[in-house]
C-alpha positions in Angstrom: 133.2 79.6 72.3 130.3 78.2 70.5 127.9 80.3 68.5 126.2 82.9 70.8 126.0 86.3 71.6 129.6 87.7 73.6 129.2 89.6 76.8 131.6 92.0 78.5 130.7 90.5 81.8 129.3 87.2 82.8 127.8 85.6 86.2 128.4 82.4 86.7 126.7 80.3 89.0 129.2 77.3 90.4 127.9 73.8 92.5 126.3 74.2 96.0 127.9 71.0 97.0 128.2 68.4 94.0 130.9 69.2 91.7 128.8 67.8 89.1 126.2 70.5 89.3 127.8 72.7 86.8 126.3 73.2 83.1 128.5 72.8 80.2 128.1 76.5 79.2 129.6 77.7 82.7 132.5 75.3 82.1 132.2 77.0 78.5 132.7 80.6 79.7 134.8 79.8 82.4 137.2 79.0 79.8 136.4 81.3 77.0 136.8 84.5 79.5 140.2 86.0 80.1 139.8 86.5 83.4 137.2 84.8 86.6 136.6 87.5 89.9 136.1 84.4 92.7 135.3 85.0 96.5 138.0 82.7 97.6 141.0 81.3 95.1 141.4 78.4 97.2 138.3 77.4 96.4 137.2 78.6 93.1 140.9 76.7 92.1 139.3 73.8 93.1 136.6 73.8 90.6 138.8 75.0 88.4 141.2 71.7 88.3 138.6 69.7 88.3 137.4 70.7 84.7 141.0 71.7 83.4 140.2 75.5 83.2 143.6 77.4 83.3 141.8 81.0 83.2 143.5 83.4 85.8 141.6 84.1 88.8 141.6 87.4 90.7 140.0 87.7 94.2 136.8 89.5 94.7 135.0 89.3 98.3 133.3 91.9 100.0 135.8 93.4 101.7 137.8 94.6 98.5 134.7 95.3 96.6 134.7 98.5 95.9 138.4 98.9 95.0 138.2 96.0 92.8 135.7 97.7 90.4 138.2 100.6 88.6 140.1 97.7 88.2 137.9 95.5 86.4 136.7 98.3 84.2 140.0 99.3 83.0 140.0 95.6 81.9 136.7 95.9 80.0 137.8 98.9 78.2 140.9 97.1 76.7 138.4 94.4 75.8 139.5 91.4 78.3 136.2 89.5 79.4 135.5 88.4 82.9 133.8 86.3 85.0 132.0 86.4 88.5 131.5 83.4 90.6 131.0 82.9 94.2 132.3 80.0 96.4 129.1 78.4 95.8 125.9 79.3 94.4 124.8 82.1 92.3 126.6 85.4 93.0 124.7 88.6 93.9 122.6 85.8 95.8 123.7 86.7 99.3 127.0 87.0 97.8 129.1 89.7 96.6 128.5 91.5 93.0 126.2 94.3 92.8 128.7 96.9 93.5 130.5 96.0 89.9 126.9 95.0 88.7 126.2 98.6 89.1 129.0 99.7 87.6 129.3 98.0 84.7 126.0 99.3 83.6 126.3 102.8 84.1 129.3 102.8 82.2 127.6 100.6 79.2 129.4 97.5 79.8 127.1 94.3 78.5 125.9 92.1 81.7 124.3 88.6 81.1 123.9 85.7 84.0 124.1 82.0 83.0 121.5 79.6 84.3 122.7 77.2 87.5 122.9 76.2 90.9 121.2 78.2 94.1 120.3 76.8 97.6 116.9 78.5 97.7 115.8 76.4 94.3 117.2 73.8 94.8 115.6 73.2 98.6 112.3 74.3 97.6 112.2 72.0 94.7 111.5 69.5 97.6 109.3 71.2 99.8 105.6 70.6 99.5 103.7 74.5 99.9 100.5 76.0 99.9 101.3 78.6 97.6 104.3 79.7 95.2 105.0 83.1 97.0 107.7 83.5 100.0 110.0 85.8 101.7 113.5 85.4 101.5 115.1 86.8 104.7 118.9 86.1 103.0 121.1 85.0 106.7 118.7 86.4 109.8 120.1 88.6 111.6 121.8 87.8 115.3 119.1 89.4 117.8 117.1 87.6 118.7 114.3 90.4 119.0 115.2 91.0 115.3 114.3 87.6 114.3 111.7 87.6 116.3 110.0 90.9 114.5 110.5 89.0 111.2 108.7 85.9 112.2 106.1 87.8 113.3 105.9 90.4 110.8 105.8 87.7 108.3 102.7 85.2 109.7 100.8 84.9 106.1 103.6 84.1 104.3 106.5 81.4 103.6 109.8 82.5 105.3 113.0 81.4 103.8 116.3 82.0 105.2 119.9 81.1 105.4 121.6 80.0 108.9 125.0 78.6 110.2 125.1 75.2 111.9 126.2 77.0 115.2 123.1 79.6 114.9 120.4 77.1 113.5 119.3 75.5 117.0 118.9 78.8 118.4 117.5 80.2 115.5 114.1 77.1 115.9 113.8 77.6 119.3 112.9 81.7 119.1 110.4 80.3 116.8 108.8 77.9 118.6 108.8 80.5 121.3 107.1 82.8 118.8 104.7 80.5 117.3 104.6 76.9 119.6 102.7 75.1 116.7 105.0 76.3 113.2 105.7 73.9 110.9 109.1 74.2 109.6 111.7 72.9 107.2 115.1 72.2 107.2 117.8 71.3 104.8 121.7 71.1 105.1 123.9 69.6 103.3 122.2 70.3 99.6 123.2 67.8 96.6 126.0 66.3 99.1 126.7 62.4 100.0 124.7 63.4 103.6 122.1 65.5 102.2 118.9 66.0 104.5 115.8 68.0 104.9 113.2 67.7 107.6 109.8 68.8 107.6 107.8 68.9 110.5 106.3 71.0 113.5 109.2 72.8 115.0 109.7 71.0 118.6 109.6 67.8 116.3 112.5 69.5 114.3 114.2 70.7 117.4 114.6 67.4 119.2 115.4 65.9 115.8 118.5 67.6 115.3 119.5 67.6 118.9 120.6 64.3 117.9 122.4 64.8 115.0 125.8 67.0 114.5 125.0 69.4 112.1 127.3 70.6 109.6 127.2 73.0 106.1 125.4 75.9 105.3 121.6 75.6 106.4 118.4 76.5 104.6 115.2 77.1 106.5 111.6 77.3 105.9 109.0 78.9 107.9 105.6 77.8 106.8 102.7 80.3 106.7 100.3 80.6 109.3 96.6 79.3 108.5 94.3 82.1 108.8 92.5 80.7 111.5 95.0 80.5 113.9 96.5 84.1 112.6 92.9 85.0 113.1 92.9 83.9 116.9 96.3 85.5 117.5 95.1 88.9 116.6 91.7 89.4 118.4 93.8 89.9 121.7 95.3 92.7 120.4 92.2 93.8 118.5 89.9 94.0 121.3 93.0 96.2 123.6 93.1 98.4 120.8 89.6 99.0 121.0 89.6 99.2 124.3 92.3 102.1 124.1 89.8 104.1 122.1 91.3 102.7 118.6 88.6 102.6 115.3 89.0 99.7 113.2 90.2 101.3 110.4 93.4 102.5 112.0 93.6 99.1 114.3 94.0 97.2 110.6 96.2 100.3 109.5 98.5 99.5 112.9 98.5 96.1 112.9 99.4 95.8 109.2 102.1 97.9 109.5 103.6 95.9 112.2 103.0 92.4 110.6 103.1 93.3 107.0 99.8 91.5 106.8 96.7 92.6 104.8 95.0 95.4 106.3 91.5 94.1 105.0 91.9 91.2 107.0 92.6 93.1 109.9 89.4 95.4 109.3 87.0 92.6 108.6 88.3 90.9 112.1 87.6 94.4 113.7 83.8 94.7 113.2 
């Protein structure tokens, strides 16, 4: 390995899509480790072959998690050096890792993470915003009231969130149903030959893709409401508040607590 401080542990993020995507120092420690904890084999070996790394691969998904980690630090305390990857992506990124993560450093064991591919990144890269903060939701959950409360609860802020191509349709129209006039963003197929992302209100976005077979993992954008229309969305509830005998200090108190919003805005609204 070239000159540079050795790890006990490394995270290696691998291609969202192009093969290509991959920095010379993952290919660098991919090889120099003696052994790479993958999702899926089949498709780590993939990567694998295509670089001419022979490094043994042992399987590491969320379903052997926890029993995987004695494992891997008996390994570390003979010395061997591994590797995390996920199927695609960075791991610990919606992906498995921070069980061993953990681990490793409460028993001392040195942890670094290489620079490289992620969805949320790279998709943003190519979305115009408003401002640099957003929520990352991870995959929404199935209800659709749960999606709902986090579309809701998060007016005054970007939303970003992973969906499948089977849940994705669904997944716009409990939006528009939430908020008629959102502007969204969608992108599927990242850094591959059929790579698209639409931006646009979210009826434009809907009928868009009725047309259109969607495939790939899917990356979403919920852009933040403008104040004003927040603003108009919230003196209906204000004024029944009031009407129930609420003060304005513990309207904003309620209100923020249900929307995550800033309480201040609330309380100048109220008087």
């Amino acid at each position: 390995m070239s000159d540079m401080k050795e790890y006990d542990f490394y995270i290696v993020p691998t291609p969202i899509g192009n093969l290509a995507d991959i920095t010379l120092r993952a290919v660098e420690i991919l090889k120099f480790v003696d052994i790479i904890a993958c999702e899926d084999m089949r498709v780590t070996q993939k990567l694998l072959n295509h670089y001419d790394i022979k490094t043994k691969c042992i399987s590491y998904h969320k379903f052997n998690e926890k029993e995987r980690v004695n494992y891997f630090l008996e390994l570390l305390k003979e010395g061997k050096k591994i590797a995390l990857v996920s199927d695609a992506g960075t791991p610990l990124f919606c992906d498995p890792g921070a069980v061993i993560v953990k681990e490793l450093r409460k028993n001392g064991f040195s942890v670094t993470s290489l620079a490289g591919a992620n969805a949320v990144a790279t998709f943003l890269s190519q979305i115009a915003r408003d401002g640099e903060d957003f929520a990352f939701m991870g995959f929404l959950p199935k209800t659709k009231a749960q999606i709902e409360n986090i579309i809701n609860k998060y007016r005054l802020i970007d939303i970003v969130f992973y969906d499948s191509p089977n849940r994705i349709m669904n997944t716009l129209k409990i939006i528009k149903n939430i908020r008629p006039n959102a502007k969204v963003a969608i992108g599927r197929e990242l850094t591959k030959v059929f790579e698209e992302i639409a931006v646009d209100d979210v009826e434009k976005v809907i009928e868009h893709f009725n047309n259109n077979i969607l495939k790939g993992e899917i990356v979403g954008l919920v852009f933040r409401e403008e104040k004003s229309v927040f603003a108009s969305d919230f003196q209906e509830q204000i004024i029944k508040l009031k009407e129930k005998g609420f003060k304005a200090k513990e309207i904003s108190i309620i209100l923020s607590e249900l929307y995550n919003v800033n309480k201040n805005e609330i309380y100048k609204m109220c008087i």
